[in-house]
C-alpha atoms as one frame of an Amber mdcrd trajectory, in Angstrom:
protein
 -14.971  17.974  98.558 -13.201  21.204  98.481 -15.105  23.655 101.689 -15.912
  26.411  99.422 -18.208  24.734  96.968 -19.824  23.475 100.112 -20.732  27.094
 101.750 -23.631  27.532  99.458 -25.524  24.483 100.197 -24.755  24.094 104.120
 -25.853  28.188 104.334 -29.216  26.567 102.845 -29.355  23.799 104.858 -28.658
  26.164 108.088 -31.339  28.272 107.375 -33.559  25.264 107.000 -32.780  23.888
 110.898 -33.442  27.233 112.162 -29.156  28.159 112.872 -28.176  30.874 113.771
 -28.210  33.074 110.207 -26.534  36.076 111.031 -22.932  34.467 110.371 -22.167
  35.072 107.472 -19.317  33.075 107.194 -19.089  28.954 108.274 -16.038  28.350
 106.619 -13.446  31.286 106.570  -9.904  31.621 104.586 -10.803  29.780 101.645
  -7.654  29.722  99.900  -5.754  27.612  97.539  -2.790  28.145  99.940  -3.284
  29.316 103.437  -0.236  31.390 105.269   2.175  29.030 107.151   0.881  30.180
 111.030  -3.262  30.951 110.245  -4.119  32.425 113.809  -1.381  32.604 116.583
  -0.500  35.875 117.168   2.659  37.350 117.157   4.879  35.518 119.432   5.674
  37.726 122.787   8.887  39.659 123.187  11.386  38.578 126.171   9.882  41.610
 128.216   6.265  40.803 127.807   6.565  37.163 128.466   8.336  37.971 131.470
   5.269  40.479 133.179   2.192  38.059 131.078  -0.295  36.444 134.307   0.466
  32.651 133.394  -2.713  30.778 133.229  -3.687  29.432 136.059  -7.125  27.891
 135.211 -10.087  25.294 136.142 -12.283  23.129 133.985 -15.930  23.801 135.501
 -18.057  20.642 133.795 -21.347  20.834 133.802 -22.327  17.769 131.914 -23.872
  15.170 134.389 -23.913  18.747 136.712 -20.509  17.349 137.577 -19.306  20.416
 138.977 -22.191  23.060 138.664 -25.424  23.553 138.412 -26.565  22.038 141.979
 -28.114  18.578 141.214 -30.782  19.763 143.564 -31.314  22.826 141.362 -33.943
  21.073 138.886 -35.864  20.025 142.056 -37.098  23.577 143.887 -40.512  24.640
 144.022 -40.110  27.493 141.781 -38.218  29.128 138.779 -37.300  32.186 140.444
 -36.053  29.702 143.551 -34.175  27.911 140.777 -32.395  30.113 139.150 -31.318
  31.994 142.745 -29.551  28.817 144.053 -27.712  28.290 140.259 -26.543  32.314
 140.327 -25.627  31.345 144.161 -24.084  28.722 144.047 -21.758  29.923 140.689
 -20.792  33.113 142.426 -19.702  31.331 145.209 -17.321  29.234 143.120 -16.222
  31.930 141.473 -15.284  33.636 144.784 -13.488  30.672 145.805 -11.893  30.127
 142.778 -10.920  33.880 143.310  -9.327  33.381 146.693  -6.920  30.723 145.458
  -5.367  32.818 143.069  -6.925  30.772 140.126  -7.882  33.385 137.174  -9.134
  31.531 134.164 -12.510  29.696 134.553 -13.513  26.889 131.656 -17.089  26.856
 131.201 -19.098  24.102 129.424 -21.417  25.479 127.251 -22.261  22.775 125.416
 -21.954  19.730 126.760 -23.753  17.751 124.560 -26.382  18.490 122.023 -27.991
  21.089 124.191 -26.699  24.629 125.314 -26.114  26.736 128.128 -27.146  30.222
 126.682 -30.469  30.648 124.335 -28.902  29.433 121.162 -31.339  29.620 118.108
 -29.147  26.411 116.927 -29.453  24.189 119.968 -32.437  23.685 122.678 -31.701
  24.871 125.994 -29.640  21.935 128.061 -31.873  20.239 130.589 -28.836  20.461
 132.761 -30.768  23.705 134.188 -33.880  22.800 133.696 -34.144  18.900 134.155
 -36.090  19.219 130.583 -34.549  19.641 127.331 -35.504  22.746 125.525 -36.807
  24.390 129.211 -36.385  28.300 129.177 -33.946  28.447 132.799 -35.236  32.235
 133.130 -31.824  33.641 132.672 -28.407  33.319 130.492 -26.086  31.545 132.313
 -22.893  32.066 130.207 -23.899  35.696 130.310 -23.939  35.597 133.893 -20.421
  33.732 134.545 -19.114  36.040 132.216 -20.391  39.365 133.923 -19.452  37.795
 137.083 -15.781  36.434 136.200 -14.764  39.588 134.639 -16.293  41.364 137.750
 -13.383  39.695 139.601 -10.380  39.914 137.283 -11.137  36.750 135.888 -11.134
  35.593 132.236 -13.511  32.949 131.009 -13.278  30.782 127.762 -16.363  28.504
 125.910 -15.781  25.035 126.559 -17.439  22.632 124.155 -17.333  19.211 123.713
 -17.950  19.043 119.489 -19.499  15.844 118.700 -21.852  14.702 121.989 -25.577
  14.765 121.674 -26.072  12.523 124.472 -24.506  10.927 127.315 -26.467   7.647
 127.180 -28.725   5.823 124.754 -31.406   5.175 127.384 -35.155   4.697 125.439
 -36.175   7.664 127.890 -33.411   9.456 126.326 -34.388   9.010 123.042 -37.873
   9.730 124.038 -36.631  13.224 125.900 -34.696  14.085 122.362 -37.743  13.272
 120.142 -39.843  15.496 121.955 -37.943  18.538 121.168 -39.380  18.145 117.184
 -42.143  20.462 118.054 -39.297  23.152 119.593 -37.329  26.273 118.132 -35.113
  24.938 118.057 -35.167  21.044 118.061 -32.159  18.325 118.871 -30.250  17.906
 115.969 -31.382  14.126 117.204 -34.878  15.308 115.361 -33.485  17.561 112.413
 -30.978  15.182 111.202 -31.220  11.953 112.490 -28.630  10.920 109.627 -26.103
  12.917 111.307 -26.195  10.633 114.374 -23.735   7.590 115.739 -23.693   5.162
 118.775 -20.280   5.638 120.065 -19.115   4.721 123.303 -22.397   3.716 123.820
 -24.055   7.651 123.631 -25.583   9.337 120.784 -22.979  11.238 118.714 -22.595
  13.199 115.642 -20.476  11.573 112.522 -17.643  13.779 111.561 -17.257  12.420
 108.783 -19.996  14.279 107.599 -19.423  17.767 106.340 -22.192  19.345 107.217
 -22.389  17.868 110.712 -18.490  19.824 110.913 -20.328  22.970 109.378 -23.168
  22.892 112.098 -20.679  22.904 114.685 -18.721  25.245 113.328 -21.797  27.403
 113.337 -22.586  27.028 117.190 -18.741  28.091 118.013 -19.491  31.249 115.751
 -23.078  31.749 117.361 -21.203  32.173 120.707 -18.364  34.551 120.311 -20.129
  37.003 117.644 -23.031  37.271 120.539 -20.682  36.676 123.708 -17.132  38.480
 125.230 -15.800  34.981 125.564 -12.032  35.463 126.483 -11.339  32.426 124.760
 -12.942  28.964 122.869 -12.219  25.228 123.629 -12.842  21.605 122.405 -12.254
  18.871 124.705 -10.619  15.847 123.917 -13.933  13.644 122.464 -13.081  13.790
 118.702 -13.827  10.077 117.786 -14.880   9.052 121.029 -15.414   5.249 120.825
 -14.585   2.432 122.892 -13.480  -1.259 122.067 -17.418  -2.589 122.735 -18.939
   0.932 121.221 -17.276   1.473 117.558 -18.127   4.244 115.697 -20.464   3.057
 112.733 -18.985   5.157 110.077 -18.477   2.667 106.984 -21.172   4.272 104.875
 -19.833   7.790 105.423 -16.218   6.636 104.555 -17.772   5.254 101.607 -19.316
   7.889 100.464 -16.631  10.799 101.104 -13.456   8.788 101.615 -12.063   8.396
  97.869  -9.095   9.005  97.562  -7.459   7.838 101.284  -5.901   4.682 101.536
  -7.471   3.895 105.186  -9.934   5.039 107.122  -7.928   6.215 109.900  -6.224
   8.708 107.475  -9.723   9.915 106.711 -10.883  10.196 110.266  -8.089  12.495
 111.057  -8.536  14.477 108.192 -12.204  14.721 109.316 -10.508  16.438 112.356
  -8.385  18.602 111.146 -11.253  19.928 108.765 -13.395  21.028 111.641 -10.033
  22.626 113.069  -9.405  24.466 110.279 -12.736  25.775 110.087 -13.633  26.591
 113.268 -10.156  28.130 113.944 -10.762  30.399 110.688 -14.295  31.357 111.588
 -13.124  32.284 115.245 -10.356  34.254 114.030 -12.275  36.491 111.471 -15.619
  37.122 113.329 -13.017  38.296 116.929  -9.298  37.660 116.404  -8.869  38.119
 120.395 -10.446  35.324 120.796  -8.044  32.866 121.942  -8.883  29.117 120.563
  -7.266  25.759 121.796  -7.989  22.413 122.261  -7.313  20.310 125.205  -6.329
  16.805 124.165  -5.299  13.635 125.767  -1.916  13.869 126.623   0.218  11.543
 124.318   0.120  12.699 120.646   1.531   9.227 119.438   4.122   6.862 121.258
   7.867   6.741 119.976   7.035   2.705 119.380   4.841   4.291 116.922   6.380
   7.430 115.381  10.496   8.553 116.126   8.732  11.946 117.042   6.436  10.546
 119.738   6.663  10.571 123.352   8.766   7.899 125.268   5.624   6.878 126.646
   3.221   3.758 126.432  -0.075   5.547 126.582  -3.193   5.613 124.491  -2.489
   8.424 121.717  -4.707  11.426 120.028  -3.102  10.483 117.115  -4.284   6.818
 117.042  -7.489   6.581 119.310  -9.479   9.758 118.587  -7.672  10.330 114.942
  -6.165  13.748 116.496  -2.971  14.889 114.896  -3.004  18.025 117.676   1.507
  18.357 117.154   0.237  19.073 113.402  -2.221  21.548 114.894   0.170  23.285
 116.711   2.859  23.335 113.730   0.747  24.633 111.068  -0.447  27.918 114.120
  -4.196  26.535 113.931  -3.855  27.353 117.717  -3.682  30.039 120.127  -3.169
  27.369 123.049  -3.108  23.726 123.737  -3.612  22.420 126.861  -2.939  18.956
 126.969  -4.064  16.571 129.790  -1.165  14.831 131.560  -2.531  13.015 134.045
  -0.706  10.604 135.885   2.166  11.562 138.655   6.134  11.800 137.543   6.305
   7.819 138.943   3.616   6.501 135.947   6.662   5.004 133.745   4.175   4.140
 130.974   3.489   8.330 130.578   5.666  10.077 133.054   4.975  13.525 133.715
   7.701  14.966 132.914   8.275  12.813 129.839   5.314  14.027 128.452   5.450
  18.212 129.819   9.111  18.417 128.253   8.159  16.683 125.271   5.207  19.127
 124.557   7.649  21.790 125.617   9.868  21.026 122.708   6.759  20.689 120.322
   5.458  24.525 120.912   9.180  25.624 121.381   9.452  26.924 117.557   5.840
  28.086 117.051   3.519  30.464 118.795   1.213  28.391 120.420   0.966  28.806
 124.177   1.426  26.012 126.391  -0.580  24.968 128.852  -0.915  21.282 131.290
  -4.199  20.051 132.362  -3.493  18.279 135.652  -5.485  15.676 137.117  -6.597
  17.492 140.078  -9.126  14.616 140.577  -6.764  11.856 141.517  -4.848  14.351
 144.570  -5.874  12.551 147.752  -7.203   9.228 146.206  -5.597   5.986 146.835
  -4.361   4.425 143.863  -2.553   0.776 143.893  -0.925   2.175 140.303   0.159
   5.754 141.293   0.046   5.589 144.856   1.988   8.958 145.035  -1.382  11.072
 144.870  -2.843  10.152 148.171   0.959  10.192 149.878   1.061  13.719 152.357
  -2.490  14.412 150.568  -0.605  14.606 146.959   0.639  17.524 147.916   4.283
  16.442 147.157   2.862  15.313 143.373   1.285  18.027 142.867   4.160  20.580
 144.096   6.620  18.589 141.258   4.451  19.388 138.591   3.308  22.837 139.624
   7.148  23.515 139.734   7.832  21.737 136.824   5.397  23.675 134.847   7.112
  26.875 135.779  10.944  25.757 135.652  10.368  25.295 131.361  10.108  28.557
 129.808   7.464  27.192 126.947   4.789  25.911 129.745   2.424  29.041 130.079
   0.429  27.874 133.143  -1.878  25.267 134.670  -5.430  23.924 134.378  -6.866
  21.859 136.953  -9.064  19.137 136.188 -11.884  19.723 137.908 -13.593  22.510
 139.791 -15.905  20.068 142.365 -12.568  18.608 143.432 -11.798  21.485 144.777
 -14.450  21.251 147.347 -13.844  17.616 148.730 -11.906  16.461 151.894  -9.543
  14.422 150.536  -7.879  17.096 148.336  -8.013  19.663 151.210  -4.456  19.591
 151.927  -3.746  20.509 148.351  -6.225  23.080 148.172  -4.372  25.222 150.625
  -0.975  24.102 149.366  -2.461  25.633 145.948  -3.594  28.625 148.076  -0.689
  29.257 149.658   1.370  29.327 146.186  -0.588  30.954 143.602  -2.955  33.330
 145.804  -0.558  34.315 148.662   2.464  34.136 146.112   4.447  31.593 148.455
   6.485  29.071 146.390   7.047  27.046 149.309  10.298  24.829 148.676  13.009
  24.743 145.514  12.028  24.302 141.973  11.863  20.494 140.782  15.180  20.013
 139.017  15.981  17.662 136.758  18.534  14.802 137.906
């Protein structure tokens, strides 16, 4: 069904779960025929690219309080106690984060069904809280972003699109239930025939348009309210696993005339929500940079000639991702694909897989940049043993370099900001330190043999 004839109704049905109403656009650029390249900017001249900061970021989760707030946090004796060790304990990461030259912070805002600033679309997360819906006593994004830009830094919206849980636990369910009587509820309460099992957690369908406008909605809640330097989805598109299918036959049935298989569907589900959230970015803030951070195989070459030479599992064919098409049609300020396994991993190589994305931005205007898997340096591995050998600081040096010997690789993100802090990744940490914060590029650039 074409988005346009849609706007009407999902502006009603908005209105009805208490979204945010002061958008006045969901879907933006509804065209018969959009311009080739919809939002990159202008591509940068020789001299600019030359003196432009490349990114050198960190993913800061905060689902599961993997990285921040303090698990301990939800358990003080008081609010105002509460929400001193959070602001602590961020500003502290931030000054680290500061001293190792790193200068782009990704914070998850939404890492499920539940938000990180006071959203009239989503109930506060119980992340902060321990209780869904909880009032934390102050706006976190608002604070990381006063803070980060305090200290030079930028910081960009990290959502993850389609999570509304990370478990299907009956005390779960009960938690999400009791939001009904809240402004606002879970979307677990207002539209319960939005919601999947995948993967074994609660998820939205995306198959369903107006689950694709709602999220759309919470993207453009955030940057007309926020000076977010930039926006980005995570990889969890359709997020199922072999034992935990996504349940969407009925949907596909009811809006899939007209495809000849469901997987076709399910990727133009995808590229839907793309469309329209890159559209809706673009026209409420057009500095707003917007990428996605994907798995890092599009599709293997046993499966397309334009693939990888690579034997990985692929955006293209496990979470119905065509992200190279993303790129090509300039839906994209950025894409930061997650390569994470050492230049020894012959079934996705490294290299194989930076050079090949290399070549995919080379033509277009879409910045490049490689999530590495700052997570495995230090830990034994019987499969890619070379991330514990001399700390991984040798594995990590080859892809650092790497990164900066191809032209069309704009920078790094580390994967994740907790590893930082841990013992076995110490050597790294100050290998890291050494090279992007003291400016020491300690040895020769990787070259290719």
């Amino acid at each position: 069904m074409d988005i346009c004839f849609r706007s009407n109704r999902t502006s009603a049905m908005l209105k009805k779960s208490g979204a945010f109403v002061a958008i006045t656009l969901l879907i933006a650029g509804c065209t018969s025929k959009p311009p080739k390249s919809l939002v990159t900017p202008p591509a940068l001249t020789p001299a600019e690219q030359q003196h432009a900061e490349p990114m050198r970021g960190v993913w800061l989760a905060t689902v599961s309080r993997l990285d921040w707030p303090p698990v301990n946090s939800v358990n003080v004796s008081s609010a105002s106690a509460r929400v001193s060790m959070q602001k602590n304990a961020l500003t502290n990461k931030l000054d680290h984060l500061q001293s190792l030259g790193i200068n782009t912070v990704f914070f998850q805002v939404k890492p499920d069904g539940t938000a990180l600033w006071p959203s009239k679309i989503l109930p506060w997360s119980d992340m902060l809280t321990g209780k869904i819906g909880e009032e934390p006593g102050y706006d976190p994004l608002q604070f990381i972003l006063d803070e980060a830009h305090k200290r030079g830094m930028k910081v960009h919206a990290w959502f993850n699109p389609y999570r509304v849980s990370t478990n299907t636990k009956p005390s779960t369910v009960a938690e999400l239930n009791r939001t009904v009587s809240l402004q606002p509820a879970s979307v677990f309460t207002l539209h319960r025939d939005w919601i999947r099992i995948s993967g074994d957690r609660f998820v939205l369908d995306p198959g369903i348009p107006e689950a694709r406008d709602w999220i759309t909605s919470i993207v453009a809640e955030v940057v007309t309210r926020y000076p977010v330097d930039g926006v980005q989805f995570d990889d969890y598109f359709y997020a199922e696993s072999p034992g935990s299918a996504l349940n969407d036959s009925a949907t596909f049935r009811r809006y899939g005339q007209g495809f000849s298989s469901k997987a076709d569907w399910r990727r133009h589900n995808t590229q839907q929500l793309i469309e329209q959230v890159s559209h809706t970015i673009k026209k409420i803030n057009p500095h707003v940079a917007f990428g996605v951070s994907p798995v890092g195989v599009w599709r293997n070459r046993s499966h397309d000639p334009a693939g990888s030479d690579t034997r990985g599992a692929a955006a293209y064919d496990e979470s119905y991702a065509d992200t190279r098409q993303w790129v090509q049609q300039g839906l994209l300020d950025y894409i930061a694909p997650q390569i994470y396994w050492p230049f020894s991993r012959d079934a996705a190589r490294y290299d194989v897989l930076a050079k090949w994305w290399a070549d995919v931005v080379k033509p277009t205007k879409t910045r490049l940049y490689i999530g590495v898997a700052l997570y495995k340096v230090g830990e034994p591995s019987r499969l890619e043993p070379d991330w514990a050998i001399n700390g991984g600081v040798a594995e990590l040096k080859k892809q650092l370099d790497l990164n900066e010997s191809l032209p069309q690789i704009n920078g790094t993100i580390l994967f994740r900001e907790n590893n930082l802090n841990e013992p076995r990744t110490r050597q790294a940490v100050d290998y890291l330190k050494n090279r992007w914060a003291n400016g020491n590029n300690v040895g020769q650039k990787y070259v290719n043999n």
